[in-house]
N, C-alpha and C positions, 0 to 999 in steps of 0.2 A: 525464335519460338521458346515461350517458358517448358521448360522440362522437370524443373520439381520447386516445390515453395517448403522450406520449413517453418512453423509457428512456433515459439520457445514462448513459453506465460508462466508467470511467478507469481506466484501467490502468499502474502505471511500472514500468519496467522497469532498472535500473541506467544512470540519470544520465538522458540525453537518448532515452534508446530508450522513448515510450512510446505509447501508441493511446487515441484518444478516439473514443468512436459514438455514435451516437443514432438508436435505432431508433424510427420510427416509425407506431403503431397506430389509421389511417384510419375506425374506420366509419362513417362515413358515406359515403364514397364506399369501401369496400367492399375496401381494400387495404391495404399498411405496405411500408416502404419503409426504408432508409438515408440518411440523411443522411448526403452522400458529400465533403461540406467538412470533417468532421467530422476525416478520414480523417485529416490530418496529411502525413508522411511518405513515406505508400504504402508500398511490399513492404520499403523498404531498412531498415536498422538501420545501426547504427553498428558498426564493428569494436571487439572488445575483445582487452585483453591474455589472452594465451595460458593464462595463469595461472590465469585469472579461470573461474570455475563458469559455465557455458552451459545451464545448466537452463530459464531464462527464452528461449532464440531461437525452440526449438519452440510456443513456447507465443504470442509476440509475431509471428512468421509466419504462423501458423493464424489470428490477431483477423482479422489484415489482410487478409489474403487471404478470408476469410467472408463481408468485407463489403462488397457487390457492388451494383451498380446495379440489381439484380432488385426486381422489381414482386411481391407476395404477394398475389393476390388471395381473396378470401373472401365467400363465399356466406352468403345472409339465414339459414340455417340456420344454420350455423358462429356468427356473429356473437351468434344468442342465445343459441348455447349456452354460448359464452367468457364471455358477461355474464351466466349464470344462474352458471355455475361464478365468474367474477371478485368480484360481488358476493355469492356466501354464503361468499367467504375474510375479509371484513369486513380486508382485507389492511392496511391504516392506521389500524383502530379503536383509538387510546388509544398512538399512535404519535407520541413526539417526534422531532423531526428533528433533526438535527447541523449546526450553522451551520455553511459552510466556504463560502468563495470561488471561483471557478475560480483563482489564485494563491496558492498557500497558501504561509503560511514553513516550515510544514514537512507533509509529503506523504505518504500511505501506498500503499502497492500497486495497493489497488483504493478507489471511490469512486463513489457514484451519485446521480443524480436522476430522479426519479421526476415527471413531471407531465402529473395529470388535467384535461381538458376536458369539462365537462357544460354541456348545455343551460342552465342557469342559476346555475354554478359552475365556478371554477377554482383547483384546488387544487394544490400541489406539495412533495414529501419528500425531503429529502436524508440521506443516510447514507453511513457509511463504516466503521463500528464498529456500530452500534447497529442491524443488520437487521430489518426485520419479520418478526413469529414466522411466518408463514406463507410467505419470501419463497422457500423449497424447491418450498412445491408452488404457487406464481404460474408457476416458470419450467417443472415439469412441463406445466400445461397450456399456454405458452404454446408449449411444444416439441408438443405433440400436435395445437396449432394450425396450425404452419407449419414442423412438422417434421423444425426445427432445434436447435437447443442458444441461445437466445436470450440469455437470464440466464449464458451458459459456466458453468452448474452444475457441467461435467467440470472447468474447469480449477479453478475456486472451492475444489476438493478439493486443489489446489497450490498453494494461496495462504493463509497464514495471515493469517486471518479470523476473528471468533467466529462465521460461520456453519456452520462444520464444526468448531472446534481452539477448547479451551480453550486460553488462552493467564495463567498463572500465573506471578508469580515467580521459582519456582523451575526454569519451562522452558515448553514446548509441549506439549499433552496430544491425541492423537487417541485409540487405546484405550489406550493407555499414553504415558510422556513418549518424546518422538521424542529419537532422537540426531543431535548434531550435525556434519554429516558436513565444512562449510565456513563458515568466517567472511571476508568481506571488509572492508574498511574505505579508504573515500576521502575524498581532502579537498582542495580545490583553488580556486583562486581566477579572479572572475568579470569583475574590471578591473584590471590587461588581461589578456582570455582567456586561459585556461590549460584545455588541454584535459584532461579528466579521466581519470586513470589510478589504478589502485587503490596505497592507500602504504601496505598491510599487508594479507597474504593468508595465514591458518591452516586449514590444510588437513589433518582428521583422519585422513582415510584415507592419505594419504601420509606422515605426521607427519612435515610440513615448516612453517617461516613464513618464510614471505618479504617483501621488498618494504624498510620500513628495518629490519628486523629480519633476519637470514638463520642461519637455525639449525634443529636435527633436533626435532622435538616430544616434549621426555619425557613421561612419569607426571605428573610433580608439576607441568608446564607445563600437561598438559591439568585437572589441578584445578586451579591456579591460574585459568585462564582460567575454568572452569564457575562457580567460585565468585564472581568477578568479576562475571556478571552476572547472577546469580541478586543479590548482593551488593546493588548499584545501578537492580537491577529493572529492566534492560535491556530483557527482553522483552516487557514492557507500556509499552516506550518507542509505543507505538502509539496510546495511548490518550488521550484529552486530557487527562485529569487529570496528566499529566506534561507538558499543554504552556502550564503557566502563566505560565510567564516571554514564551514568544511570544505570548500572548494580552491580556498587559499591558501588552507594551512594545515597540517596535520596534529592531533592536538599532541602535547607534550608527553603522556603516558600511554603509549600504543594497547598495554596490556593495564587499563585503568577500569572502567566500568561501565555496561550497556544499560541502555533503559530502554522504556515502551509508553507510548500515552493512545487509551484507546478510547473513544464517544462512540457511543452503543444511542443511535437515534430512535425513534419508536418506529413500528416495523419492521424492527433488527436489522436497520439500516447500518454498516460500520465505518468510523473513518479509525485508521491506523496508520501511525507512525513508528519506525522505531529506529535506535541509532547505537553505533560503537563507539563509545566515547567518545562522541558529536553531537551538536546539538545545533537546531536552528536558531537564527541569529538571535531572536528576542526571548528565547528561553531565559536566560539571566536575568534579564529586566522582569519579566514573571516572576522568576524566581527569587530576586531579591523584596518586592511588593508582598510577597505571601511571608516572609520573615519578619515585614515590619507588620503587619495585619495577625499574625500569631505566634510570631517570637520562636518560630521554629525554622530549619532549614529542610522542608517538605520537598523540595526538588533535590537538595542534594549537593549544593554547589561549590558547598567544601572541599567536593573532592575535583574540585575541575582546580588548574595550576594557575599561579596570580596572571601570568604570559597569556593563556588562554581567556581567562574574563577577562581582560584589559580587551582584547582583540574584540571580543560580542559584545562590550560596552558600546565600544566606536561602533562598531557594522550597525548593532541593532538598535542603538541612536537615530543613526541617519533613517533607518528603516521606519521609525517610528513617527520621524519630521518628516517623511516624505510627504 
């Protein structure tokens, strides 16, 4: 018999802004609760540049503030009907996990773990790409449970995830491909501190870029950028099969420098990445394309070690002939 489930969900939010919980589901004493060490931060966030897309504060105020000291209690009724309903979702039948750390070199939006307590077992699931096909209707009942939004199913529709959004090559797909309404781009270094600010910001609805670039956004700039990252598969920069190179190697500078790349979709849909001196594999190959196209180093990749580009040439070669 399950006797308690805890749910861990991570959240990041542009650089240091981000919320970690862990809710957890008692029966045997009859309750669930917050794990309130969890919490980080509390209400504050960090200020950001003016410039910068705020689609993410709404969303990173609401975690924080949700999650509360309150006690949920639940009755021997309740209890067996979540477990008659829990166990015919068979919700981890034939479910691999995704290995990640709590430090990861490089980071996505959202992230979870998953772990069951039974009477004569203990099991635990982690994901961050790979969701369980059922994990839609876990979080409907566990809102009818204790009727809340537990699983943030509302915000999960703001966050580019495979649990709502194909997410292809050539863009983001909800019922059709989303447009892209903002792109940010940071890069910044971690000894000695350097606080992070964003060092390129494309802003479609304004058609402006700012940041080291400052110029009006033509036609041919907004294809050039689309093609760009449809190009170097950008937007499956999410996925691990692009993160071979950090999965092999560690880079040469442990204490070198972090960055963030965020698409702010229209509907304030968001995809985010961000990383500790790592990068997916075809970054470099982007990143060398935007040097010959503007004679500037806009990524950054000066400060990556010869040892470490050699290694994302080869990976994100083959990545690229695939």
């Amino acid at each position: 018999m399950i006797e308690k489930i805890e749910i861990t969900q991570r959240f990041n939010f542009k650089r240091l802004n981000r919320h970690y919980e862990c809710f957890t589901i008692d029966l045997l004493n009859k309750n669930a609760y917050y794990k309130i060490s969890e919490r980080g931060s509390g209400d504050k966030f960090l200020s950001e540049n003016a410039l910068c897309d705020d689609s993410w504060i709404g969303i990173l105020v609401d975690l924080r503030q949700n999650m509360t000291s309150e006690i949920h209690r639940i009755d021997d009724e309740q209890i067996d009907r979540f477990l008659c309903d829990f166990n015919s979702l068979n919700l981890f039948e034939g479910f691999e996990s995704e290995e990640f750390s709590y430090f990861e070199k490089i980071e996505l939006i959202y992230s979870c773990n998953v772990v069951i307590y039974s009477t004569d077992k203990f099991e635990e699931y982690s994901f961050k790409n790979n969701f369980p096909a059922n994990w839609i209707s876990f979080g409907e009942i566990l809102k009818d449970l204790f009727a809340f939004d537990v699983l943030h199913l509302n915000y999960q529709r703001q966050m580019v995830t495979p649990l709502y959004f194909d997410i292809e090559k050539d863009g983001v797909y909800l019922d059709g491909k989303l447009n892209i309404k903002t792109i940010e781009f940071g890069h910044y270094r971690t000894y000695p501190y350097e606080l992070p600010n964003p060092r390129l910001i494309v802003d479609f609805k304004k058609n402006r870029i700012e940041g080291y670039i400052e110029k009006d956004l033509g036609l041919s700039d907004r294809e050039l950028i689309y093609g760009l990252l449809e190009k170097y598969h950008v937007y499956q920069w999410i996925f691990d099969e692009y993160h071979r190179k950090s999965n092999i190697r560690d880079p040469d500078d442990l204490e070198g420098y972090d960055w963030y790349l965020e698409i702010v979709f229209e509907d304030n849909i968001i995809w985010h990445i961000f990383g500790y001196n790592d990068y997916p594999d075809t970054y470099v190959h982007l990143a060398r394309e935007i040097i010959e196209i503007t004679g500037m180093d806009l990524l950054e990749i000066n400060t990556i070690s010869s040892n470490d580009l050699k290694l994302y040439e080869k990976i994100g070669e083959m990545k690229l002939t695939d």
